[in-house]
C-alpha positions as CSV (number, residue, x, y, z in Angstrom):
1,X,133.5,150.7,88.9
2,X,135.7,147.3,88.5
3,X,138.4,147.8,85.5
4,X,137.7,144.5,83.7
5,X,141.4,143.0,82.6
6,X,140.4,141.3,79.2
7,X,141.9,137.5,79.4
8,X,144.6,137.2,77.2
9,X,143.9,133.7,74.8
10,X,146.6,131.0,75.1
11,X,149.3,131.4,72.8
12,X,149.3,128.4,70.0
13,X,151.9,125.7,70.6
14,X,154.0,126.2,67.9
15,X,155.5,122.7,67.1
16,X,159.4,122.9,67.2
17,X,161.1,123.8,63.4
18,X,161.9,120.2,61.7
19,X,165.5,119.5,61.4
20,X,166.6,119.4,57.6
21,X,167.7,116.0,56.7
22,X,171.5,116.4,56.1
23,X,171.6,114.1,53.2
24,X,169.3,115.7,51.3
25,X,171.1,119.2,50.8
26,X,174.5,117.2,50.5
27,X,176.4,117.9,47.3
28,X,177.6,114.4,47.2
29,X,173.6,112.9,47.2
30,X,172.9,112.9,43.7
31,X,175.9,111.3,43.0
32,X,175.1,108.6,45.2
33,X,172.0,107.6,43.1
34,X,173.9,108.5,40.3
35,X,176.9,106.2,41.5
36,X,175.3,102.7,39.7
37,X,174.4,103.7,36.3
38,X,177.7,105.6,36.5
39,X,179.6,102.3,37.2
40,X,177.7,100.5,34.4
41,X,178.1,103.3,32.1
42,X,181.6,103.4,33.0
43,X,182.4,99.1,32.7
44,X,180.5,98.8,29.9
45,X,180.5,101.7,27.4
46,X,183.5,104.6,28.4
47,X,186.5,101.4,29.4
48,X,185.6,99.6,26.1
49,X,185.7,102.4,23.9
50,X,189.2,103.4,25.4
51,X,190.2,99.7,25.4
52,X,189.3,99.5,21.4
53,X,191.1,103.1,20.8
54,X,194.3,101.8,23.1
55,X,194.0,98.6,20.8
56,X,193.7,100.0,17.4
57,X,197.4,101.6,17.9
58,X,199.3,98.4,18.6
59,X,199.5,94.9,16.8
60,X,197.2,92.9,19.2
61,X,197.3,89.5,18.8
62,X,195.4,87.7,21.7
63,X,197.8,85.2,21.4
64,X,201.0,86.9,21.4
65,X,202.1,88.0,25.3
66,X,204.0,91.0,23.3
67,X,201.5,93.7,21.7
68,X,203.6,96.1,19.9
69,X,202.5,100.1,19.3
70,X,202.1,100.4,15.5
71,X,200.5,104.0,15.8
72,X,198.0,104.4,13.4
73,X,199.2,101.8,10.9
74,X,196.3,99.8,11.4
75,X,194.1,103.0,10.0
76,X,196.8,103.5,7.0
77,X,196.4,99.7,5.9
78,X,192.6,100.4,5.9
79,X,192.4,103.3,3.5
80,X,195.6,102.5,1.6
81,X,194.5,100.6,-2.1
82,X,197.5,98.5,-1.9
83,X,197.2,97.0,1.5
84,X,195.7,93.0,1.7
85,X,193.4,94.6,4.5
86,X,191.7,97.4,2.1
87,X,189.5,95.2,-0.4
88,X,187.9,93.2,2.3
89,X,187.3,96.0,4.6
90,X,185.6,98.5,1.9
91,X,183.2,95.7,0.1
92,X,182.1,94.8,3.6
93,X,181.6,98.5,3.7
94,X,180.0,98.7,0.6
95,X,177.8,95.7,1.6
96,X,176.8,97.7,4.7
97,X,175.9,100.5,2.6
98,X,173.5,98.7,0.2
99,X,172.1,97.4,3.3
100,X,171.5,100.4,4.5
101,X,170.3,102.5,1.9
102,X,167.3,99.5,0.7
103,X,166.0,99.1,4.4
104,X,166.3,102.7,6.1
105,X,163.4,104.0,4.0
106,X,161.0,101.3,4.2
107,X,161.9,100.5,8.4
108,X,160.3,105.0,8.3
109,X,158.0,104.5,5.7
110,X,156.5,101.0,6.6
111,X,156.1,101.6,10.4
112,X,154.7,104.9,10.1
113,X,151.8,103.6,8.0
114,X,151.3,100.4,9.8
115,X,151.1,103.2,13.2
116,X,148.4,105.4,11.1
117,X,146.1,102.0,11.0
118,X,147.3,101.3,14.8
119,X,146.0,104.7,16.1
120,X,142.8,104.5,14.6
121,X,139.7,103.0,16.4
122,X,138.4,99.6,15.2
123,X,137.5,96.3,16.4
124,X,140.4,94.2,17.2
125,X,142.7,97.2,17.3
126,X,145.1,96.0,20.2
127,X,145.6,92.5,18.3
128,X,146.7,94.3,15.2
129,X,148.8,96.3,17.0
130,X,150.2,92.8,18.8
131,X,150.6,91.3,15.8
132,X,152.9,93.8,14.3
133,X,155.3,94.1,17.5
134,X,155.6,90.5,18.4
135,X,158.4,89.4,15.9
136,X,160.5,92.4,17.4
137,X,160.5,90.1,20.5
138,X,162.3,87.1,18.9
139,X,166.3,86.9,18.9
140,X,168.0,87.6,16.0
141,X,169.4,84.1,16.0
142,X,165.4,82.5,16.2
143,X,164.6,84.8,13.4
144,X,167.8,84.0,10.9
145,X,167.1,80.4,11.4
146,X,163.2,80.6,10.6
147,X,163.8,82.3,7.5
148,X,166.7,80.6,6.4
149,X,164.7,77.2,6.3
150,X,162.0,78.9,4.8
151,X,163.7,80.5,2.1
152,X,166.3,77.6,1.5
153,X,166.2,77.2,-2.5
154,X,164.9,73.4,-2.3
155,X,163.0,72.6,1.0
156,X,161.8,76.3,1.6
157,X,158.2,77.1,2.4
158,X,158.3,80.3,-0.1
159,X,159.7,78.7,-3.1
160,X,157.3,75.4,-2.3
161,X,154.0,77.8,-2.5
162,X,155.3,80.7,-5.0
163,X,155.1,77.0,-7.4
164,X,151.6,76.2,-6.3
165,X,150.9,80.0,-7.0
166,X,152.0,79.4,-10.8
167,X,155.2,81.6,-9.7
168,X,158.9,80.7,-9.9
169,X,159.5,78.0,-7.7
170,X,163.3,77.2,-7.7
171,X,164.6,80.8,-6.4
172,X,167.8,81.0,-4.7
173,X,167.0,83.4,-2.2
174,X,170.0,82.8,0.2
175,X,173.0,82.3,-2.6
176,X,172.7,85.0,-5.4
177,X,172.1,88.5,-6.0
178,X,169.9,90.8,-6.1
179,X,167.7,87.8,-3.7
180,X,170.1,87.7,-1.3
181,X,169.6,91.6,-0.5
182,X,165.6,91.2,-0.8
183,X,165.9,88.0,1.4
184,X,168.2,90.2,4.0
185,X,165.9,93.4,3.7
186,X,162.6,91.5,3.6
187,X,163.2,89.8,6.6
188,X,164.7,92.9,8.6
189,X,161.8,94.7,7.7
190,X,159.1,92.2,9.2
191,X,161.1,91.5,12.4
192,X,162.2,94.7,13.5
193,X,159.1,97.3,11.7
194,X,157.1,96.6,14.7
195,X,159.4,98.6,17.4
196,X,159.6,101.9,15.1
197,X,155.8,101.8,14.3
198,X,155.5,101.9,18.4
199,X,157.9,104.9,18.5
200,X,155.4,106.6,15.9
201,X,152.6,105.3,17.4
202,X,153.9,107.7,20.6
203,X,154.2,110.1,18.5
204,X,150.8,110.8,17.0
205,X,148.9,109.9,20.1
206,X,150.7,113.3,21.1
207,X,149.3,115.0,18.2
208,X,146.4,117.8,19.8
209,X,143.3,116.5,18.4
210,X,142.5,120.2,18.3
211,X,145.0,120.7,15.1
212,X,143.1,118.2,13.5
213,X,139.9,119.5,13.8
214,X,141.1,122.8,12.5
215,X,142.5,121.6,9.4
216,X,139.3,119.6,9.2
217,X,137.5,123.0,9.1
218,X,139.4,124.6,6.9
219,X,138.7,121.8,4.0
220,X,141.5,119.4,4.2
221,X,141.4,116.2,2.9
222,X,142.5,113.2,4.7
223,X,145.9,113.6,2.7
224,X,146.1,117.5,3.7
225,X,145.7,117.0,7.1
226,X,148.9,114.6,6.7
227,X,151.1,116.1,5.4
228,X,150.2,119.2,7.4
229,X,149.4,118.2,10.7
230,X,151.0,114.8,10.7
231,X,154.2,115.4,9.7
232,X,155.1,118.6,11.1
233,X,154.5,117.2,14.3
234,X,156.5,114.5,13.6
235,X,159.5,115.9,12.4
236,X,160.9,115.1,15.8
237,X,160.0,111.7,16.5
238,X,160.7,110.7,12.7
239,X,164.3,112.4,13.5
240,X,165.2,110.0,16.1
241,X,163.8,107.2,14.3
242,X,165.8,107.9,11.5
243,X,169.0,107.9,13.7
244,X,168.8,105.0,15.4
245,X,167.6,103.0,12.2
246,X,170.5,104.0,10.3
247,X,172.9,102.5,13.2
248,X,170.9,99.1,13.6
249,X,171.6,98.8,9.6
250,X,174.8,99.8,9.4
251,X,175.6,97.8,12.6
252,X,173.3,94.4,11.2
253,X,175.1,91.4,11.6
254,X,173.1,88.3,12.8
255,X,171.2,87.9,9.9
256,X,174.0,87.9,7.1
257,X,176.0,85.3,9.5
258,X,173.1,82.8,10.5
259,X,171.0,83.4,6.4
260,X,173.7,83.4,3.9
261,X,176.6,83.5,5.6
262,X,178.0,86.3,3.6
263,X,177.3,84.2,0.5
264,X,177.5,84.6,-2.9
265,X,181.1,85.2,-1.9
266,X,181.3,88.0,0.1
267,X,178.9,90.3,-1.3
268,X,176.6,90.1,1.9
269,X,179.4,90.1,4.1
270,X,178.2,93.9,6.1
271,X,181.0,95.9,8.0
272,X,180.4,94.2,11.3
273,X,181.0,90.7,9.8
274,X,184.0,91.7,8.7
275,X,185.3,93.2,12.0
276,X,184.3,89.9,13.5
277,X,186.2,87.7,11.2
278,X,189.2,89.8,11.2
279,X,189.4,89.9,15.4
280,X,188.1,86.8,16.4
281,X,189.2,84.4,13.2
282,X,192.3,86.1,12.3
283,X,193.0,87.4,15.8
284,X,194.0,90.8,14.2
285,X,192.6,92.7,17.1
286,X,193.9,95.5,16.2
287,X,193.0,95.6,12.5
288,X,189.8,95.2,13.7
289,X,189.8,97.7,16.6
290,X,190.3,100.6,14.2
291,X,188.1,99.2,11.4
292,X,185.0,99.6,14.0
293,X,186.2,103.1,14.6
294,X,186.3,104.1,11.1
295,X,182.6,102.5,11.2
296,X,182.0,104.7,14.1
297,X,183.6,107.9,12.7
298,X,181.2,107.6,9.9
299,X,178.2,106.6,11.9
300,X,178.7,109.9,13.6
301,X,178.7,111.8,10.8
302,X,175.6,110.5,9.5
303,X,173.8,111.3,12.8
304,X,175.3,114.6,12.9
305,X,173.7,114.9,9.3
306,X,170.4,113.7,10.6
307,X,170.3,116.1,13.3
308,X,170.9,118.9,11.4
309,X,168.1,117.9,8.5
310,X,166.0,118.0,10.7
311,X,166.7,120.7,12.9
312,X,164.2,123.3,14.4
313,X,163.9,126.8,12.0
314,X,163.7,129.7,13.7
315,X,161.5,132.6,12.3
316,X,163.1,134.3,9.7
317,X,164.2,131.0,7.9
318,X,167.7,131.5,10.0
319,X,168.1,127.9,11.5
């Protein structure tokens, strides 16, 4: 009998092992795509902030070829009571402050209530929510001049219908206090309310629906479900809208220039102003230099303080 040699089955090409792309595993790769924002980052934010530091510690005077190292004395004239530089730095401060404090909580409160009526679902929904972010597009230059013809105390629009209204007519929004701050507050509010309402917006659109519905089965009322599902979840988009509000007040500017131009007086003149006049009118670079880093300093801190409000407790109530 015939042995029968079984027929061994081709062997499967096997298709040759593709080269790894040298690039790709290079250390030096990721900062190659790293390289441009690095360069912009570098231009634009780390050389200036070393430029005003190296500037602070001399007598800089644009004009002057010679730009003497004073050490800190520009920092001593700001904080000491008898120097000509400490009045005008600290009201502008002070300005800044009230500023700050009268349009912080209503740029969180405001856009976080004008976002609950954004996220719900009715007709004419997306041009609500287009009305509300559109002024956020204007500059602030459009915006100071709008409302400072609007508000000016004999041809404005506001005092012209508050008369037809019965109301006061003859207001001087722009040139006396306390109008000048609700003039400078009122209109910070409606041009720049839209952009954090967006941010919140963002925020509750993450919100599980499934919370909601739990909370909803447990009995809560619309104002339960809140301040217990809302805002919780919240905590950390309300944290970082917090931050960044409190440094585009402190840091306001166009609208105290182009609407009152600091008037009555002074008393609207904010930080920044002040730090403007003083380098580009007086050419006291220097003064000015350290005056923004003071600013700074104190920005930090208040960021710092933000963060840590708002921080994450760990079980246990040890945070």
């Amino acid at each position: 009998m015939a042995t029968v040699t079984p027929v061994k089955p081709p062997e499967k090409a096997v298709p040759p092992p593709v080269s790894a792309n040298p690039m790709r595993d290079h250390p030096l790769t990721a900062w190659l795509f790293l390289a441009p924002y690095l360069v912009l980052f570098g231009g634009f934010v780390l050389l200036p902030i070393g430029l005003g530091l190296w500037m602070s510690l001399h007598s800089w005077d644009p004009r002057l070829p010679a730009k003497p190292f004073i050490g800190l004395e520009n920092y001593a004239d700001l904080i000491d009571p008898g120097s000509v530089s400490f009045d005008p730095f600290w009201n502008s401060m002070q300005a800044t402050g009230i500023f700050t404090l009268f349009s912080v909580p209503l740029l969180i409160v405001v856009p976080l209530a004008v976002a609950v009526v954004m996220n719900e679902r009715f007709p004419g929904r997306n041009l609500f929510r287009a009305v509300y972010f559109a002024p956020y597009v204007l500059g602030v230059a459009v915006v100071g001049v709008v409302w400072r013809f609007l508000l000016d105390a004999n041809i404005g629009l506001v005092n012209h219908y508050l008369g037809v209204i019965g109301l006061s007519g003859n207001i001087p929004w722009l040139s006396s206090l306390p109008e000048a701050w609700v003039a400078l507050v009122g209109v910070t509010v409606w041009w720049t309310l839209g952009f954090n309402a967006v941010i919140f917006l963002a925020g509750l659109q993450d919100i599980p629906r499934e919370q909601y519905e739990a909370a909803e089965l447990d009995g809560a009322s619309t104002w339960q479900s809140f301040r217990n599902v809302t805002l919780p979840n919240l905590r950390p988009v309300t944290a970082f809208v917090l931050m960044i509000t409190i440094i585009a007040s402190a840091n306001m500017f166009g609208q105290s220039f182009i609407m009152t131009n600091g008037a009555p007086g002074t008393e609207t003149r904010t930080a920044i102003f002040e730090i403007a006049n003083t380098g580009l009118r007086e050419f006291a670079m220097g003064e000015a230099a350290a005056a923004s880093w003071i600013l700074t300093v104190l920005l930090i801190i208040a960021s710092l303080g933000v963060f840590w409000f708002f921080r994450e407790k760990e079980e246990g109530g040890r945070s």
